[in-house]
Structure formats: C-alpha cells, structure tokens
KEZA-20919 format. One record per atom (N, C-alpha, C, O): residue in one letter; z, y, x. Coordinates in steps of 0.2 Angstrom, whole numbers, plus 5000, padded with zeros to 4 digits. Each point is the difference from the previous one (the first is absolute). Example, Ala and Ser with C-alpha at 12.3 -4.5 7.8 and 13.67 -1.06 7.14 Angstrom:
A503949725066/A500050064996/A500050065004/A500349995005/S499350064993/S500150065004/S500350054996/S500150065003/
END
This chain:
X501750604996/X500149965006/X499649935000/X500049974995/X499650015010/X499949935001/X500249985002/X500350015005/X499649924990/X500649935002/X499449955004/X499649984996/X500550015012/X499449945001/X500449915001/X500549985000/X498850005001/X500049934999/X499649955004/X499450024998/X500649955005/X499949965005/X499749934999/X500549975003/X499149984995/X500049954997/X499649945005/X499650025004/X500649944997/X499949955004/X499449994999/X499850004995/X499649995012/X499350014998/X499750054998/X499450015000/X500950044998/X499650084997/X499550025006/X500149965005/X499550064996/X499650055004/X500350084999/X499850045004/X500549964992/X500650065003/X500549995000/X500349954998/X499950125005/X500949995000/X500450044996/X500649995000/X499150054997/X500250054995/X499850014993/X499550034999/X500849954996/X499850004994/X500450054994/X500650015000/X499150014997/X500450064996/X500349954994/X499649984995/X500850005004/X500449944996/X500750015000/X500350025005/X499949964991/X500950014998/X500449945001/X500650015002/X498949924996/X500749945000/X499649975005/X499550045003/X500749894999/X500149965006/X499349934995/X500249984994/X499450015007/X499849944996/X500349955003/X500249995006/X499849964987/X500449925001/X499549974997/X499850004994/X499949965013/X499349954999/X500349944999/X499949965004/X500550024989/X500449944999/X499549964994/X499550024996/X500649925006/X499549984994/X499449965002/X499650025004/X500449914993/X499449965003/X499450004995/X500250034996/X499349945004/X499349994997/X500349974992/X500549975000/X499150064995/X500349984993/X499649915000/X499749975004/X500350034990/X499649944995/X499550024999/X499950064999/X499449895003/X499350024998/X499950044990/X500249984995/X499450075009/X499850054994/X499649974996/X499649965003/X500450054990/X499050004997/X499650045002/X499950045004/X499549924992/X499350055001/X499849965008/X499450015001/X500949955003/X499849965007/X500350085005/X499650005005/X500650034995/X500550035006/X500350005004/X500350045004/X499749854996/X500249985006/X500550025004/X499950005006/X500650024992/X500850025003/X500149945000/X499849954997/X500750065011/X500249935002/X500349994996/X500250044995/X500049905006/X500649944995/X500950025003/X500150005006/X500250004991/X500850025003/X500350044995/X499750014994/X500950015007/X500550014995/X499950074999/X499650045003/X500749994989/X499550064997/X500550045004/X500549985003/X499150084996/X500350075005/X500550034997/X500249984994/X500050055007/X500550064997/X499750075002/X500350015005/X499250034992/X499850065004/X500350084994/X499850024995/X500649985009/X500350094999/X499550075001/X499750015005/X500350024988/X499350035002/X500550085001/X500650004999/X499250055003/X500450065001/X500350024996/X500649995002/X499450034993/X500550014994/X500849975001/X500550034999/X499349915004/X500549954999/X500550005007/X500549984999/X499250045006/X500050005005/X500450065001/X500550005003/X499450054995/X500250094999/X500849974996/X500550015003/X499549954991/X500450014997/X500749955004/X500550014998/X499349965006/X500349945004/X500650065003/X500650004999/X499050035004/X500350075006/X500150044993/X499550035000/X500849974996/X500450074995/X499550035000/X500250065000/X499249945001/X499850074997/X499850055005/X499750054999/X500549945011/X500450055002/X499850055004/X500350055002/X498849934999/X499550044999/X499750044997/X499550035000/X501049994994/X499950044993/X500450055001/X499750055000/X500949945001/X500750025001/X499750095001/X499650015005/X500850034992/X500050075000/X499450024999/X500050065000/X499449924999/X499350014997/X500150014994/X500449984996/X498950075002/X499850004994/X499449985000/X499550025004/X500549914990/X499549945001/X499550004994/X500149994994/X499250025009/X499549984996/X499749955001/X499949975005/X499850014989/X499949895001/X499250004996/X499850024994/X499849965010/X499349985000/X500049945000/X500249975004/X499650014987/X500149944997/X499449974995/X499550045000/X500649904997/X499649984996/X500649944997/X500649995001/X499049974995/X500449944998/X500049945002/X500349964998/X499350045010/X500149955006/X500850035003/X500449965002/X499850104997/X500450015002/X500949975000/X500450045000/X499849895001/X500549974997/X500149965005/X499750015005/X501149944995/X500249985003/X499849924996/X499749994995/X500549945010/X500049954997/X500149994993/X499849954998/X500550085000/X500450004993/X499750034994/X500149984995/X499350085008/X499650034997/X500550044996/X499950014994/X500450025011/X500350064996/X499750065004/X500049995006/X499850074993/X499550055003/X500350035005/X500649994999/X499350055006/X499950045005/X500350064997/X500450035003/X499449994991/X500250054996/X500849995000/X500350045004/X500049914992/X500649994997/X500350005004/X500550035001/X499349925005/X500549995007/X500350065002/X500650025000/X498850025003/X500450085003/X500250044993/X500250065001/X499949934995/X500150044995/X500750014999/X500350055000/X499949895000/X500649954998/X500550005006/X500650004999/X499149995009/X500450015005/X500450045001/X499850065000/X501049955000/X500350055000/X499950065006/X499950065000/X500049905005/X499850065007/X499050045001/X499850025005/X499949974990/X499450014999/X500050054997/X500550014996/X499050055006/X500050054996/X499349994997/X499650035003/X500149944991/X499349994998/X499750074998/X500350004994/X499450065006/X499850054997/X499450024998/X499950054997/X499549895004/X499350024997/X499849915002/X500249965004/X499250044991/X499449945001/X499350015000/X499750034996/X500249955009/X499350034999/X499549944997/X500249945002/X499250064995/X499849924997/X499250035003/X499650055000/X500249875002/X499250005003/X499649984995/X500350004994/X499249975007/X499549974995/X500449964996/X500449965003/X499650044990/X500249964996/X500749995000/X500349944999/X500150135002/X500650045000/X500649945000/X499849944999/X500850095003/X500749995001/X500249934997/X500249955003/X499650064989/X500449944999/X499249964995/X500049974994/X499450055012/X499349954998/X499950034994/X499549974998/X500850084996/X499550004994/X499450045000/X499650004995/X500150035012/X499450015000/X499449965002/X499949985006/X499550024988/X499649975002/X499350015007/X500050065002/X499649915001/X499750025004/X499850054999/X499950014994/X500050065010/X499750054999/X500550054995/X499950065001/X500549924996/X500550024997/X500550065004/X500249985006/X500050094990/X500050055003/X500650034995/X499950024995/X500749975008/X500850064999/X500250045006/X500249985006/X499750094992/X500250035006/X500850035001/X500350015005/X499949994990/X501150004999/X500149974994/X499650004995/X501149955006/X500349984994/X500650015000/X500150064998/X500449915002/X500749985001/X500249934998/X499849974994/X500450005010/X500149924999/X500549994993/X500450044999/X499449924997/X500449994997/X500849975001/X500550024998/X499449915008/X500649985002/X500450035003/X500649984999/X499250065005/X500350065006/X500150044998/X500650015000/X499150044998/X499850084996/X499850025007/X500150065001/X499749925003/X499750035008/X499450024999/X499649964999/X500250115003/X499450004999/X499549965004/X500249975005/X499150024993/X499549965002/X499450035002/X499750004995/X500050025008/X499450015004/X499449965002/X500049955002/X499650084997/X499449964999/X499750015008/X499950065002/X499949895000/X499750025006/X499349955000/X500049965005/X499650034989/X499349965000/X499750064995/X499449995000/X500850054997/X499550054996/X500050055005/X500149995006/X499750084991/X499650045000/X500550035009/X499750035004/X500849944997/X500350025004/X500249935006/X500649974998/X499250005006/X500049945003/X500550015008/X500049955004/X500250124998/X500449995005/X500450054997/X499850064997/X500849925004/X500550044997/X500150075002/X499550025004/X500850024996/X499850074997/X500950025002/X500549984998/X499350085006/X501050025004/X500550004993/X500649995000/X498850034994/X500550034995/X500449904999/X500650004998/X498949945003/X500249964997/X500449995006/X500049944998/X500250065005/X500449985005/X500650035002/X500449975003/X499650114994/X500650025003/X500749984997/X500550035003/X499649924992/X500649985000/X500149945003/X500449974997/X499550005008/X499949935006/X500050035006/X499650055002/X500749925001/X500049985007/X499949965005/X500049995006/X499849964988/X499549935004/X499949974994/X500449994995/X499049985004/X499649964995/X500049935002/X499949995006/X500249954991/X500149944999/X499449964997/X500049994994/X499449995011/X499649954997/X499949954998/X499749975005/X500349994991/X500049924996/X499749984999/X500249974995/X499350025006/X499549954996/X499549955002/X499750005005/X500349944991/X499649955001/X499150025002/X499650024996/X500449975009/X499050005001/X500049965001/X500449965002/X498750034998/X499749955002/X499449985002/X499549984997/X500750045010/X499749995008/X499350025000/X499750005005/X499950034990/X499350044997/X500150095004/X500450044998/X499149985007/X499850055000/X500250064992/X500450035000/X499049964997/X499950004993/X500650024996/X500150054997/X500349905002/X500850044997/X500350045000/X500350015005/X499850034991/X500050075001/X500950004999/X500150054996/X500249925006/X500850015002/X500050035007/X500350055002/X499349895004/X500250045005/X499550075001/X500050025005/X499650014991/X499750065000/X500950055000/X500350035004/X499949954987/X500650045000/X500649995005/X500450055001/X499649915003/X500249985007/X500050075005/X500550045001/X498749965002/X499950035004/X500350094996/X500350055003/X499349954991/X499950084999/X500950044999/X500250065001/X500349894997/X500750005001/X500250025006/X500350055001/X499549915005/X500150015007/X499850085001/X500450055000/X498949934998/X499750115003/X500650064997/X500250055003/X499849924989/X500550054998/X500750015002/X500350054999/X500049905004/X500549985002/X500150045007/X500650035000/X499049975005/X499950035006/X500150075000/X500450035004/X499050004989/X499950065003/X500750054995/X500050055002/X500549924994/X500450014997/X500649985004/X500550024998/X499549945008/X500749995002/X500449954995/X500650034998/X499349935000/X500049944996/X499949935004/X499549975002/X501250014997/X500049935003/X499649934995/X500150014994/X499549945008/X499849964996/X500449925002/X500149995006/X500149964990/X500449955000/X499649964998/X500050004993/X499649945009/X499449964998/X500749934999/X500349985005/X499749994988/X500349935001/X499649965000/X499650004995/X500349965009/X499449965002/X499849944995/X500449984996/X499150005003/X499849934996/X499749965002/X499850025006/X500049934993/X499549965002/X499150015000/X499850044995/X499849945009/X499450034999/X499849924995/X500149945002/X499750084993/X500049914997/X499349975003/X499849944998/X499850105005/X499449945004/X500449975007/X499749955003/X500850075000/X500350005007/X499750055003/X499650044998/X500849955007/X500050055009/X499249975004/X499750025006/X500149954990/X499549975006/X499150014996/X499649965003/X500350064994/X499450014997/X499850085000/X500350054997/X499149945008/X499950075002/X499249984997/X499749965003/X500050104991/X499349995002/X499850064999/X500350044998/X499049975003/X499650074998/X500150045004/X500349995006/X499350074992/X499850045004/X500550075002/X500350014995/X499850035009/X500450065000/X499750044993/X499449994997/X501050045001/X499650064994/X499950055004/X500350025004/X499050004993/X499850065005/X499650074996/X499750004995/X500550055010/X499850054998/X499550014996/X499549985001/X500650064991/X499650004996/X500249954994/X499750014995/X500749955006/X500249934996/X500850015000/X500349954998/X500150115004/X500649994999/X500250064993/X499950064999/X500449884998/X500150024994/X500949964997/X500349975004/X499950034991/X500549984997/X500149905000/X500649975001/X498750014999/X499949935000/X499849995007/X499949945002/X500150115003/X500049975009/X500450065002/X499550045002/X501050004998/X500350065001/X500249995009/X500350045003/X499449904999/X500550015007/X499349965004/X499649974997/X500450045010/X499349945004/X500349965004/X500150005006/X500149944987/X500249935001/X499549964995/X499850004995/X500249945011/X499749944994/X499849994992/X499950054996/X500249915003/X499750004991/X500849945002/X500450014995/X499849955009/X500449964998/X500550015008/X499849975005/X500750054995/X500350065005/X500549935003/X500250005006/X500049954988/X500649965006/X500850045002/X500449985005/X499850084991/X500650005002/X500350024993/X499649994995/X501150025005/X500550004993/X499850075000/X499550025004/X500850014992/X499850084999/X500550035005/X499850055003/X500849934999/X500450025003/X499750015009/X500250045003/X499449924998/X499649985008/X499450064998/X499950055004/X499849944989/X499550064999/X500350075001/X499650045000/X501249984999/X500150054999/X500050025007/X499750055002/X500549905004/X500050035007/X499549995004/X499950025006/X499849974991/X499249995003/X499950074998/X500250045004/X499449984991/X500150074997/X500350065002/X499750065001/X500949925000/X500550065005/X499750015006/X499750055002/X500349895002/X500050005007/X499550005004/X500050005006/X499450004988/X499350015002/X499750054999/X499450025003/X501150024993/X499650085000/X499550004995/X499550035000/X500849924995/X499350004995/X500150054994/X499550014996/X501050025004/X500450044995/X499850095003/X500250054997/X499649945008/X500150085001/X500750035005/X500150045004/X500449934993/X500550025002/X500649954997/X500249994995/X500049995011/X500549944997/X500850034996/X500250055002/X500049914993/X500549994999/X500649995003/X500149985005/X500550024990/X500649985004/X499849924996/X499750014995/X500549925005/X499949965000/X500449935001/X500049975005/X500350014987/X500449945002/X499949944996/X500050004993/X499849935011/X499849954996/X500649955002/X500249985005/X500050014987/X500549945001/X499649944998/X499750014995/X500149935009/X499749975001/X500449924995/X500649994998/X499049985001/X500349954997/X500349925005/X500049995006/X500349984989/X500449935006/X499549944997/X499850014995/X500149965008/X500049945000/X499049995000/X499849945001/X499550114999/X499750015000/X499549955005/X500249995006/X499349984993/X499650005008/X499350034996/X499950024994/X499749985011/X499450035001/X499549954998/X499450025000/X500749935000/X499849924997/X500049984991/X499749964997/X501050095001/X499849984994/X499850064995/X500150065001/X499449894994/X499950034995/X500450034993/X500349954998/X499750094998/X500250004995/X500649944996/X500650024999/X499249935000/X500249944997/X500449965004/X500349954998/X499650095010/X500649945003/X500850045002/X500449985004/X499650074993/X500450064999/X500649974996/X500650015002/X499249964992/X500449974994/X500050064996/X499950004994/X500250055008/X500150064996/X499550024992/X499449984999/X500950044997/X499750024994/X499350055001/X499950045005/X499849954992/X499350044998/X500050054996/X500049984994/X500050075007/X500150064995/X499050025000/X499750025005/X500249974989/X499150045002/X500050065002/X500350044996/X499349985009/X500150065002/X499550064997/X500050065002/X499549894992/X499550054997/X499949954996/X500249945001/X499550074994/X499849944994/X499649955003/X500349955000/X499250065002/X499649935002/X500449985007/X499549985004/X501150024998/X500249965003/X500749964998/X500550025003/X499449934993/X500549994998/X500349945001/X500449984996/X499449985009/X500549975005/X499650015006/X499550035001/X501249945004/X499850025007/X499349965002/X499650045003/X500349904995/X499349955003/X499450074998/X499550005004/X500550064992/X499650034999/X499850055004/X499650044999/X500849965005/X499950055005/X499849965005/X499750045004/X500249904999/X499649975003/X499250024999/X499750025005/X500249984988/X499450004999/X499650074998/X499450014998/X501150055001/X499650065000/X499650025006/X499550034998/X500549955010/X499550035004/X499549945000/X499649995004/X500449974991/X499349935000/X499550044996/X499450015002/X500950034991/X499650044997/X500050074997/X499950004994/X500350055008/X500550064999/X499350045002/X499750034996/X500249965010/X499350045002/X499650024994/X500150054996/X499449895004/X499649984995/X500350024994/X499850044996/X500749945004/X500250024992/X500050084997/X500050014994/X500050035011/X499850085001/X499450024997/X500150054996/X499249915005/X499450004998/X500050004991/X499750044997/X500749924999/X500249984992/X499449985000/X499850024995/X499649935009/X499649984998/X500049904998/X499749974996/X501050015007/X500049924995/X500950005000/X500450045003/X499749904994/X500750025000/X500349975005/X499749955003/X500950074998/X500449965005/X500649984999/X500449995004/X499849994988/X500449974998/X500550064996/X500449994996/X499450075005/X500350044999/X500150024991/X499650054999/X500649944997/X499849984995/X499949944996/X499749994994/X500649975009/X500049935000/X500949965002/X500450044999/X499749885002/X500450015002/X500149995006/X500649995001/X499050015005/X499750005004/X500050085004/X499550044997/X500949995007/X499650065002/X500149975004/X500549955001/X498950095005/X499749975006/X499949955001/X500050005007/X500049954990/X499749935001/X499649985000/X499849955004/X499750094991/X499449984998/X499450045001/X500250065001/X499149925000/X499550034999/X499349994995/X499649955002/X500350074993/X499949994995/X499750054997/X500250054999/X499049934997/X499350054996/X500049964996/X500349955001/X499050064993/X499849984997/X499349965002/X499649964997/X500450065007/X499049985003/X500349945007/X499749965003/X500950054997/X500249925007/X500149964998/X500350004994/X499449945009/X500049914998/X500749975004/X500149985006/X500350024990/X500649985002/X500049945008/X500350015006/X499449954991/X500049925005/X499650025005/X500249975005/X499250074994/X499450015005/X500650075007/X500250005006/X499950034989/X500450075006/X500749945004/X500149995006/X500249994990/X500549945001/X500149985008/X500550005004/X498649954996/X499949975003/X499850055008/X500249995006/X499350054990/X499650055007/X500750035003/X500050035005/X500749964989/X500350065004/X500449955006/X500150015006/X500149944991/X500449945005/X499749975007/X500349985005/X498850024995/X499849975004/X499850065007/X499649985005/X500850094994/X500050035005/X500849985004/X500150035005/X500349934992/X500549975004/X500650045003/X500349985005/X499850074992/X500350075002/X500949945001/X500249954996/X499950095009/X500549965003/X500650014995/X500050064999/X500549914998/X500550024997/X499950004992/X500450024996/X499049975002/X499750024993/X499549964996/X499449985002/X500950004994/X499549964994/X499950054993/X500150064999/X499549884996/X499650044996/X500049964995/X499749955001/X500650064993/X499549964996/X499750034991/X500550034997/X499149975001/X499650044994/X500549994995/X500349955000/X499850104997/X500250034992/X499650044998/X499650035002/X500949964992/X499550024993/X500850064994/X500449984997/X499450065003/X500650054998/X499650054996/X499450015001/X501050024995/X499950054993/X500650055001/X500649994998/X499050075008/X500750054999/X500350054995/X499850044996/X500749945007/X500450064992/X500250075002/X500550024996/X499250035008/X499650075000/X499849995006/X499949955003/X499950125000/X499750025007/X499449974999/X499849994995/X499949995012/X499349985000/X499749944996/X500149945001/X499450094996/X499949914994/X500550014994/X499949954995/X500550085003/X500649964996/X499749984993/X499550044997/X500749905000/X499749994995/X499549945001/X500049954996/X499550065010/X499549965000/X500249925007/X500450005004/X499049954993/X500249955002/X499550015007/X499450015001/X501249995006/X499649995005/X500349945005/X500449964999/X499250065007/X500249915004/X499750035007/X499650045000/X500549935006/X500150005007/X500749945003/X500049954998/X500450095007/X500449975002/X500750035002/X500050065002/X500449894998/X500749985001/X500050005008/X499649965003/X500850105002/X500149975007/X500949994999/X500550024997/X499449935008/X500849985003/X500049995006/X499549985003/X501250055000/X500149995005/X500249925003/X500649994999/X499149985004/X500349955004/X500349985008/X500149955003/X499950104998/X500250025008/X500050085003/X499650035004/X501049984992/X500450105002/X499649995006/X499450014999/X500949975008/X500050035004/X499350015004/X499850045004/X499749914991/X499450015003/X499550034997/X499450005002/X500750014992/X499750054997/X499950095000/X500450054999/X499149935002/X499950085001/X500050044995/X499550035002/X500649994994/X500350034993/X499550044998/X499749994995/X500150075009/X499750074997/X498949995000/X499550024997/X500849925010/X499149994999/X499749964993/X499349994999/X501149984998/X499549954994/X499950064996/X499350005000/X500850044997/X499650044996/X499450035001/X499650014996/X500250005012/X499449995004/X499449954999/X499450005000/X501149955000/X499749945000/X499649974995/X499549975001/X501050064993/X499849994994/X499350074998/X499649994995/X500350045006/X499550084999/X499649955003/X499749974996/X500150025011/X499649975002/X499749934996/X499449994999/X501049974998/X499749924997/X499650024993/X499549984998/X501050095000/X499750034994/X499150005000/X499649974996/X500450095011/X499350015001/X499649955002/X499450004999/X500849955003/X499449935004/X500049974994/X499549965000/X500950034994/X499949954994/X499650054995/X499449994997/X501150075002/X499650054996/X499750055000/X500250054996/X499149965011/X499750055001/X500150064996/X500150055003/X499949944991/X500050054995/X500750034998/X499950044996/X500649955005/X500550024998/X500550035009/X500550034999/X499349965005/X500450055005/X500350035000/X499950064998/X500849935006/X500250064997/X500050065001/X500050054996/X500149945008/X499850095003/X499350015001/X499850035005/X499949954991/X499250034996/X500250034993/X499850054998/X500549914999/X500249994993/X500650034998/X500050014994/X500650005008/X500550024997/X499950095002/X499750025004/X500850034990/X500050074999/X499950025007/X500450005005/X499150034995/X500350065007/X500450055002/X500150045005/X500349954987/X500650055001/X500649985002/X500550045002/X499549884998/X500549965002/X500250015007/X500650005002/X498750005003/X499950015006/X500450035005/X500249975005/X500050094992/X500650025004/X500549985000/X500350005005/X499949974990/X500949975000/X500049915004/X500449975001/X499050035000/X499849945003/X500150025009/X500349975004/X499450084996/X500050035010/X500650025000/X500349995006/X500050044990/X500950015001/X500449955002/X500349995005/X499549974990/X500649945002/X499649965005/X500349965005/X499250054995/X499749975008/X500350045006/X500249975005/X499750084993/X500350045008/X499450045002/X500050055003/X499549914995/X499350025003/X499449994996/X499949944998/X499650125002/X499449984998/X499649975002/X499450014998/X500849945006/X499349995008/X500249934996/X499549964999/X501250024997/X499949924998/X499449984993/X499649954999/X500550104997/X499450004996/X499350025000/X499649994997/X500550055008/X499050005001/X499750005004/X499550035002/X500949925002/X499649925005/X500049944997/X499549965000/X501150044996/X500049944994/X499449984997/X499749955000/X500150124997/X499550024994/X499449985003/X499649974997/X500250045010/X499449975003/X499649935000/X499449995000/X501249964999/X499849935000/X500349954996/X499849944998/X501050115000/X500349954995/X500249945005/X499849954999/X500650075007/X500249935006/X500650035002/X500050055003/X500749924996/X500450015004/X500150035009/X500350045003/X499249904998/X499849985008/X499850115001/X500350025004/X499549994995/X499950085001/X500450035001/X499850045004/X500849954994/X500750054997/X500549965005/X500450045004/X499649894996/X500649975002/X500350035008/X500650025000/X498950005005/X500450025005/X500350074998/X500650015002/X499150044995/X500350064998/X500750004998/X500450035002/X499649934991/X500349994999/X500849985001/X500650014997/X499149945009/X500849985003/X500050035007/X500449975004/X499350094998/X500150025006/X500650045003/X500250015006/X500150004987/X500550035003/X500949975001/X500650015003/X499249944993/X500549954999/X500549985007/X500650035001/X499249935002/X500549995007/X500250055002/X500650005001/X499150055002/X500350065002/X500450044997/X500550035003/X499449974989/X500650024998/X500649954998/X500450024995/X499649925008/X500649944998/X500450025005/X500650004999/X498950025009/X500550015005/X500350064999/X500650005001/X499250074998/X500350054998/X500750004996/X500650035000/X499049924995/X500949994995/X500649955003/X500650005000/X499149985002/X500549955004/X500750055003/X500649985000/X499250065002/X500650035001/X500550044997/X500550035002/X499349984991/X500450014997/X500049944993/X499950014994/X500249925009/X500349944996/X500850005003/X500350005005/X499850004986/X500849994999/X500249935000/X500649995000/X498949975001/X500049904997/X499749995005/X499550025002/X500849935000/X499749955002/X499649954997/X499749955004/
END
C-alpha cells in the first residue's frame, strides 16, 4: 500500500513516503575547511535510523527484514543499524546483505565474500559487491522488505548508491518492499555538477544518468529513481526521512559522528574533497594523497616544482579555492617510498567552489608548465576506461586530450546540471 505526502513547496503532490518530515532546526556553528555555515546554535539532526526507532519500529512490524548496511550504519551513539533491529523486540531481522567493503567494513577495496554468517547475529550475510551485485530471489526469499542504511557521499562514482539502485530492480521484480533511512548528503542538497552519464559509460561507478555530483540524500535519490523510471520498473518504496536536516548544510554542521565509509575517507572534511580529485585519481598517474595522510587533498609527482605549480595553480583564481606547495614521501600507492612535491588544495569558500572542476584545472597547468608530462598523453592507456566511466563520458577525455584546456570541456561538462536541479526539486524532502 502507499502512504503519500504532501510537503509545503513540493512540485508534487504525491510522494511514496511513510513519515511526515519535521523541518525543525536552525543553521549550525561555522564548519572547517571554510564551509562557511552560518553562525548560530548547533543542530540536532536525526538521521533515519533514529527516526524509525522514535515510531517503535512500526514500519517493520510483521515484516520480514533485510538490512543493507555497512559500518556508517549507526545511530549518534554509534551503536550499528545491525544491533538496533536485531535487539528490537517487534523486528523480525532475517538476512544482511553487505556492499563494498562489507557489513561490518572488514572488506577491503575490491575485496570479495560472497556468504558468511555474522558473528554477532548468527544471520546470514550476503554479498551484494562480488561476483553477484543485485540480489538473487534465492537471496531474498526470506524478507519482505529490505532496510537501507548507509552513509554516501554525494559522488556519482560511489558505489553504495549503485547497491541502491540494483536493490530497487531486484526488489520490483521479486515483489519486495525497500525501506531507505535517510542520511545526510555530506556535500549538501545544493551542489550539482557534471555531466549526465551516458550510454556507453554506464557501469557500477555511474550506474544511473545523473550528475557526477547529484545534490540529493540517498533517500531523494531513491525517489528520483523510482519515479523516473530509471529502474525499469519501480518498486514498492519507503523513505523515512531524517529531522532536523537543511539542504544548506554540510557534513560538519550535522554534529553527527563520522563513521568512514571506505578507508580513504576517514573524516567527514574528506569527502569534500573526493570529487576535487577522484577523477584523476583513476588514471594512478600522480598521487592524490591517497597513500599519504592526505587523501584527496593533494596533487603531487616527482618532476613538479612545488612553488612554481603552487603559484600557476592560484593565479587562475578559482573561486572558493587556494593552493599551496608540499612536499611529501608516500607510504604506498602512487610514488610510495619516494620523495615527491606539488600541492596542497583547500577549500576557502564551500559554497563557491566548484569542486569537480580543479582536477581539470590542474591536467591543464600540468600540460602549460610540463609539455612533456601531460596527462592524458602520458598516463596508462589502460586507465582510460575507468576514467570515461566515472566521467560518464568519453567526449570528456578526448576533447581534453586535444589541448589540454578546461575551456574545451567546461560547457559539456556542466550542461546538464540546472536541468537536472529542477527535475530533482521535486522530489526534495528539505528544505
């Protein structure tokens, strides 16, 4: 049965949703990093978990429940998503299913279990990032609605909401309810950039044709999804939405704990800075902090002159963003061991920086300082692909490759953006 909902300012009138949202809650304490959140008293923001557990549970009630989780999956208190429903007396918990870097995070990148049994639970566990990535009738026939949990972070590329969508399809075509508790997007509700993904480039790292930085919680993404027919065939679909949230803040003005949601993100400011250099970081041709203590912060070889790239990179005056040279010796991945140097970027103004474009910026300054090292002359060709996936598109790299000039790419690349701000708009749960 659908439950609808009605929301002051919506562009519709109809939403597949369970609770009522409570827009309570003013602007936190300014954040780090220059995130500029207003000044005023900190928030209190309930994220779904918490919100479900508020109402007993009672969207659970007489289901049998599967929980798509990881170790973002927790309440303030950072006790798991797991133990909650497990522990609930009116819950009936009966499978887990675990994405990349599984249930309770012991898998590493690329790391593959395809059954276990929990230890804490004794429930079985299901692997839905190996050799099987949308669950399978067999794994489903003990459930009657599946329970989503997890912290993303607001990247195309993340492949939680990939596990997102391919749940929804499996869930459809199986008569399987889905139960999204909502989270925070840790870049906010307002940063839309890149290109739609497009045919040919849809893979696990763009699984859906939205942005490279999409602007909604997963919970907005799940209705978006549904209601656009991006799935094939919609699901039945229920998003408990979180309290106290706005589309203004970031990560940090949440107050909320930081659970890393993959190894190299391991506070929330790091997720600012994955779409600065995530792209490029694709290619393994310089490092980007990854390996370092610095992931995505940094852009850094052995042949860059720290103060000289420093300089060329600040005097292009990118709105929201400074620069300044290091010198670092990483401890694995690209370089590890050797002494290299480039630059340190920080953010000095969230709202006016444009995030996904300076890795661009920097490919280019590469080429105008170091004719000879370009990158995309110079880095593997085999990288290549994993570069146009998380692009969306191969049109970004071999117009790039021509000149080595953002100016080439820049319209392409944000053409799709406003059009899809106003499309989402209607299914925002925040104001």
């Amino acid at each position: 049965m659908k439950n609808y909902f009605t929301r002051p300012g919506s562009r519709i009138g109809a939403i597949i949703v369970s609770v009522a949202i409570v827009l309570a809650g003013t602007s936190c304490g300014g954040t780090d990093n220059g995130t500029n959140a207003s000044e005023g008293a900190a928030v209190s923001v309930k994220t779904g978990i918490e919100v479900l557990r508020d109402r007993n549970f009672k969207e659970l009630e007489g289901k049998r429940i599967g929980l798509v989780t990881n170790p973002t999956g927790v309440d303030r208190n950072l006790v798991s998503t797991v133990d909650i429903l497990n522990d609930a007396p009116n819950v009936n918990l009966t499978a887990l299913y675990g994405p990349e870097h599984g249930v309770r995070g012991n898998l590493y990148a690329g790391d593959m279990a395809e059954y276990f049994t929990d230890p804490n639970t004794g429930l079985p566990v299901y692997s839905i990032y190996g050799k099987t990535r949308k669950p399978t009738p067999e794994m489903l026939q003990d459930v009657d609605a599946v329970v989503y949990d997890i912290q993303d972070n607001g990247c195309r590329s993340y492949t939680f909401i990939s596990s997102l969508g391919l749940l929804m399809e499996a869930a459809a075509e199986n008569d399987k309810e889905v139960i999204v508790l909502d989270r925070p997007n840790p870049l906010g509700g307002e940063k839309v950039e890149g290109n739609l993904a497009e045919d040919g480039c849809i893979s696990f790292v763009s699984q859906f044709k939205i942005p490279y930085l999409y602007g909604l919680t997963v919970g907005e993404l799940a209705l978006l999804l549904n209601e656009e027919n991006m799935l094939g065939k919609k699901c039945k679909l229920t998003v408990i939405p979180m309290e106290g949230w706005k589309r203004s803040m970031v990560y940090t003005d949440t107050k909320l704990p930081w659970v890393l949601p993959s190894p190299h993100q391991p506070q929330a400011e790091t997720a600012y800075y994955y779409p600065i250099s995530g792209i490029l970081g694709e290619l393994g041709y310089m490092s980007i902090g990854v390996g370092y203590t610095l992931p995505f912060q940094i852009f850094c070889a052995d042949w860059i002159k720290a103060e000289e790239f420093s300089r060329a990179m600040n005097d292009l005056n990118l709105p929201g963003i400074r620069f300044r040279p290091i010198h670092i010796k990483p401890f694995y991945s690209v370089y590890a061991g050797e002494n290299i140097q480039g630059v340190q970027v920080y953010i000095t103004d969230y709202q006016a920086a444009r995030l996904t474009e300076v890795q661009f910026y920097i490919m280019q300054e590469i080429a105008r300082l170091y004719p000879d090292r370009a990158v995309l002359d110079h880095a593997n060709p085999d990288r290549f692909r994993m570069f146009d996936l998380v692009c969306g598109s191969e049109y970004i790299r071999t117009t790039f490759a021509k000149t080595n000039r953002f100016a080439d790419i820049a319209d392409y690349w944000n053409k799709d953006a406003e059009s899809f701000r106003k499309l989402s708009e209607k299914y925002f749960l925040y104001k």
